[in-house]
N, C-alpha and C positions, 0 to 999 in steps of 0.2 A: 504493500500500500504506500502513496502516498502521504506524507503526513506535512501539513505548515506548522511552525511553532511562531506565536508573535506573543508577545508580555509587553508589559508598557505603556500601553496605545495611552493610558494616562487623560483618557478623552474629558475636552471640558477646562484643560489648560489654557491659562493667560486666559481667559475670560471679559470680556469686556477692552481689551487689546486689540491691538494690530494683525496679534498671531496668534487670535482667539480660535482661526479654523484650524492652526497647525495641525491640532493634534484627530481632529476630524479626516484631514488629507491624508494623512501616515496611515492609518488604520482601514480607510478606502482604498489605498493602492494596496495592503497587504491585503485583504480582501480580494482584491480582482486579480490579483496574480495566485491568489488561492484557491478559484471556479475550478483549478484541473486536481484538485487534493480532494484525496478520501476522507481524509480528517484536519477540521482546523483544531490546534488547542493555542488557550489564551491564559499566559501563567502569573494572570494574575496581575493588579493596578491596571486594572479595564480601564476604570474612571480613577480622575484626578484627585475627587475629594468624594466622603463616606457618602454625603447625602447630596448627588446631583438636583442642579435645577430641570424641572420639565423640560425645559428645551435640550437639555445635555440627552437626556434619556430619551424623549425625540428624535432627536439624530443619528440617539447610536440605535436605536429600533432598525431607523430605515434601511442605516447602512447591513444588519447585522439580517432583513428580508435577503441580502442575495443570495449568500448560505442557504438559507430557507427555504428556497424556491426552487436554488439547482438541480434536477436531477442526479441520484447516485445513488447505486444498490447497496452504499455501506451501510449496516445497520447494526443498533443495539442490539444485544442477546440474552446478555447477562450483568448483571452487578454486585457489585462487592461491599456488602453495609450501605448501600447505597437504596436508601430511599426511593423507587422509583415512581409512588402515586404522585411524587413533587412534579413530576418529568412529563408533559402534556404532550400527548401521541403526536402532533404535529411538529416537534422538536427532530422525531425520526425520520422525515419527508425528505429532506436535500442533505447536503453534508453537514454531519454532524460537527457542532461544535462543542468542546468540554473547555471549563473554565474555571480559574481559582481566582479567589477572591485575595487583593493584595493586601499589606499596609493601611493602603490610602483607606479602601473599604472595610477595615477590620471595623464592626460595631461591636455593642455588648450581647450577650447569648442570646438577650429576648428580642431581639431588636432584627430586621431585618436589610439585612446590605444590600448595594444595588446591584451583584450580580446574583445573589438569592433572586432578585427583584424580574431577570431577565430568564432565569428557566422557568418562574411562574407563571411567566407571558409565552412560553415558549420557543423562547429563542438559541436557546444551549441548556445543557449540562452543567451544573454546577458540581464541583466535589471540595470535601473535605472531610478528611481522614477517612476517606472509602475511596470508591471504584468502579468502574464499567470495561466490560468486552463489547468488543465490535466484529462486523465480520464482512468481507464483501469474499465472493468467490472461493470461501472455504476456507481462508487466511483469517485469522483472528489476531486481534492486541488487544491487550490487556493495559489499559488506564487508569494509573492509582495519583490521586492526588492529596496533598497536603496543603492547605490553604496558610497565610500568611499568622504569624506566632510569634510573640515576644521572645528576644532572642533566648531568653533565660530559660522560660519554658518550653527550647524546641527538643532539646536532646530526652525529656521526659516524656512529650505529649510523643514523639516518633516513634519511641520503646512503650507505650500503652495502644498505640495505634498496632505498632508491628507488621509493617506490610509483608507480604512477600510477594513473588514472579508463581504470574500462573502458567501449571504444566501448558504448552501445546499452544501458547501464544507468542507473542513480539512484547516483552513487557518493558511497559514505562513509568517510569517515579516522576512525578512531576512536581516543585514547590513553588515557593518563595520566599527567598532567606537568603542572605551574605555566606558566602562560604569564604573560609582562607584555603590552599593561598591563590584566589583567584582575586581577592580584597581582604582588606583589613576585616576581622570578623576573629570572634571567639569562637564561631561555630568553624569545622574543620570537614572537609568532603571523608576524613575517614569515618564521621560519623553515619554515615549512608549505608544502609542494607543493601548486601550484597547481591549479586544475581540477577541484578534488571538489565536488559538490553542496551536499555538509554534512560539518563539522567537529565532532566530539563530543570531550571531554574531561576526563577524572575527575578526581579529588584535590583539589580548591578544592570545599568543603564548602557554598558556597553559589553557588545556583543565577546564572549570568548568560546574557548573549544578544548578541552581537555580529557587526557584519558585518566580512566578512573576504573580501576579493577578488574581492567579487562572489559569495559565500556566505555563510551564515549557521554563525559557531562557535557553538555549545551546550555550557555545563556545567550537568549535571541538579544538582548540589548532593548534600550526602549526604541518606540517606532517616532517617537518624537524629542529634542532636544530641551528638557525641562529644565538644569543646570548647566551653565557652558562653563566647563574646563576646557583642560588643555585636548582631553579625548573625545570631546563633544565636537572636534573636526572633523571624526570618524561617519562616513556615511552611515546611515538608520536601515534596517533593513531586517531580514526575518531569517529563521533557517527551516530548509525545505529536506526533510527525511524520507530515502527511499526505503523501507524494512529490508529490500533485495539487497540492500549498500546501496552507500551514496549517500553524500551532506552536501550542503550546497547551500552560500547565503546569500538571500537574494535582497540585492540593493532598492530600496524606495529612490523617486525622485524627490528631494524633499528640499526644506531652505537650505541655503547653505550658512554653513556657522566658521567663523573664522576666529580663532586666539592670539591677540597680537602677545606676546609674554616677553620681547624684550621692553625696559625701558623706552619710552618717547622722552626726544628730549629738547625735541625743538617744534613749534606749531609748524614749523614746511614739512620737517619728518611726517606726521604725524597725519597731517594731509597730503603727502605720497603716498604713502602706505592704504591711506583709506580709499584713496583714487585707485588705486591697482583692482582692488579687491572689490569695487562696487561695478558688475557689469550683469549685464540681464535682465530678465524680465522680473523677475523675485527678488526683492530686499532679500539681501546677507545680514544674518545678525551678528555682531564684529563686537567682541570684546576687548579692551582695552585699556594697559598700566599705563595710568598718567602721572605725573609728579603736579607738586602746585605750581600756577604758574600759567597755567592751560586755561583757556577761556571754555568751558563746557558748551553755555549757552552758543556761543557761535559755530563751534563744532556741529551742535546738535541741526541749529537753522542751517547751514550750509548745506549736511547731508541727508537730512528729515526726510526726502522725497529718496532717496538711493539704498537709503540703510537703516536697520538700526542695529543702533551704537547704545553696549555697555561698557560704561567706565569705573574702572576701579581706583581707588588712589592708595596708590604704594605706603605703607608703612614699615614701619621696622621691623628688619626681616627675622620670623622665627623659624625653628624649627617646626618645619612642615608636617614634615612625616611622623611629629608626635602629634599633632593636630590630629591629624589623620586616624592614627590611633585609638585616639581619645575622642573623636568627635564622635556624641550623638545627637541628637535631636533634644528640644525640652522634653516634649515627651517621656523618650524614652528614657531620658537621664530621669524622669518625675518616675519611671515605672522602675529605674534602679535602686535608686536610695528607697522610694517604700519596701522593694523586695526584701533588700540588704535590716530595713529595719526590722521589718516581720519576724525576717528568720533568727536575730539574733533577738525580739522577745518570745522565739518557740511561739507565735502563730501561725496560726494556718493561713497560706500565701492567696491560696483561690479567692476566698470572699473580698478579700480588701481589695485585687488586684481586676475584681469583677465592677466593686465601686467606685476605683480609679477611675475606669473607663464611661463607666456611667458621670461621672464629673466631666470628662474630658467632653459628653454630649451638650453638659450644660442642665444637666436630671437632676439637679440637685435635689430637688423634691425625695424624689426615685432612692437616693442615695443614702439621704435621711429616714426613709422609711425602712432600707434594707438595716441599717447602725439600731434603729432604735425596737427591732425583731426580738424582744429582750429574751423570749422563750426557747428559739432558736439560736442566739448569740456565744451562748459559750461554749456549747456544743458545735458550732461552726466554727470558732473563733480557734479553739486548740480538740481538736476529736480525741484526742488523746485519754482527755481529763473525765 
């Protein structure tokens, strides 16, 4: 079979911006380069933020009809802990799509995400910590996903999930999660159960390819440019899995994104440079170290019709690559120190780490009513006792 792998699409970015449709265009051309696949999978950060606007989920409906309409004899057979009354028979009509839900969409357990949102309309599969078989012409694969999980809790919830490779198929583990050493990350690819054919995994925004156990790990990359570093000059694009052999990634046409990383140090540099790089039909988005000294505003009217232009101002230079290390998100740093404190007063991590989240929605009501469950409380709080 053929299979497309896209993560990313991030649909719904820069909103109300210039490159409000960016992430619209990425996800339509991996689409339409995807009409000849047996199977699309989407690993997860569909949409950009937890709770799209109408118009976002509008959009991605339409785009997400082509799948749905295409003729293909691939079909579901079987699953694995996988709920199938969620799954509306019209889901199995064209090519199937299976999807995890990233990050961006992780809500609280009661609450439902906007990829939850799109197998109930029919438009894909949704998985977490289960599975589906497919089959076109006798050939089966086996589709096991793990949807997106604080980093803390993945090597726990992975070992209670326990996947394994089913006999007689093409099998594939599919997440989303930071591994090392493909990036900085505490999680490590040797934590990965062995025996799957292929390993796929979202959230690292640029595409790599690694052998892993005598399989091949795949991150498709994102299909849109949502941080420009220095590897966000890297074209956006998907990778295309033949089961017979074969990998192959295929390039979007997409903005282009340019990183100036030397020093400017003169406003004529600074407008050469931007003049090289501004040609085409599409604004390039061109990042740029400036010192003081540089007039922004007239950078910006000069080239406002050719580009857009990010600028950063240089400061004192640190050690990067412990940034790097070290960097999380507020979030997630908000979801480490509570861990860190729990455990060291012998509570129980789940409930508080359930209310986090319900904070993070803005539930505070919600939140307050779960704390003050007095009957429930200590027996939640430490099971032990």
């Amino acid at each position: 079979m053929i299979i497309s792998v896209i993560s990313d699409t991030h649909l719904g970015f820069a909103s109300g911006t210039e490159r409000a449709e960016d992430s619209f265009q990425g996800f339509e051309q991996a689409l339409e380069k995807s009409m000849d696949s047996d199977i699309i999978l989407l690993a997860g950060d569909v949409f950009d933020t937890k709770v799209p606007t109408t118009e976002v989920m509008a959009k991605t409906m339409a785009l997400l009809i082509k799948p749905l309409v295409k003729q293909n004899p691939t079909k579901i057979v079987d699953s694995l802990e996988k709920d199938m009354t969620h799954v509306l028979p019209i889901t199995d009509r064209g090519i199937p799509v299976v999807a995890l839900h990233g990050n961006h969409e992780r809500r609280t357990r009661d609450s439902l995400n906007p990829v939850q949102a799109l197998e109930k309309t029919g438009f894909l599969v949704h998985l977490n910590a289960n599975g589906i078989i497919l089959e076109k012409d006798g050939e089966m694969v086996c589709v096991q996903g793990l949807s997106a999980i604080p980093e803390n809790y993945f090597e726990s919830s992975l070992g209670e999930w326990d996947p394994k490779p089913k006999e007689g198929c093409f099998n594939i583990l599919m997440l989303h999660q930071l591994f090392s050493p493909l990036t900085y990350s505490k999680l490590h690819v040797n934590m990965l159960p062995k025996g799957f054919d292929l390993y796929i995994s979202g959230d690292l925004h640029e595409k790599k390819s690694i052998k892993h156990e005598g399989s091949t790990l795949l991150v498709p990359g994102s299909t849109v440019a949502t941080q420009i570093t220095k590897e966000s000059v890297n074209r956006r694009g998907f990778w295309r899995i033949d089961t017979k052999g074969g990998t192959e990634f295929v390039e979007l046409d997409s903005r282009p994104v340019h990183y100036l990383e030397d020093e400017i140090k003169s406003s004529d540099e600074l407008d050469k440079k931007l003049s090289e790089l501004v040609h085409g039909e599409t604004k390039p988005v061109i990042r740029v170290n400036i010192t003081d000294g540089f007039s922004e505003s007239e950078i910006r009217k000069k080239y406002e019709d050719k580009a857009i232009i990010i600028f950063r101002k240089e400061r004192q230079q640190t050690d990067t690559k412990n940034i790097e290390v070290h960097k999380l998100s507020v979030k997630e740093t908000g979801r480490k120190i509570l861990s860190d404190n729990i455990k060291e007063a012998g509570l129980n991590e789940k409930i508080f780490q359930e209310i986090f989240e319900i904070l993070l929605e803005n539930r505070v009501d919600d939140a307050i009513n779960m704390l003050v469950k007095s009957d429930e409380l200590n027996t939640r709080l430490n099971p032990s006792r």
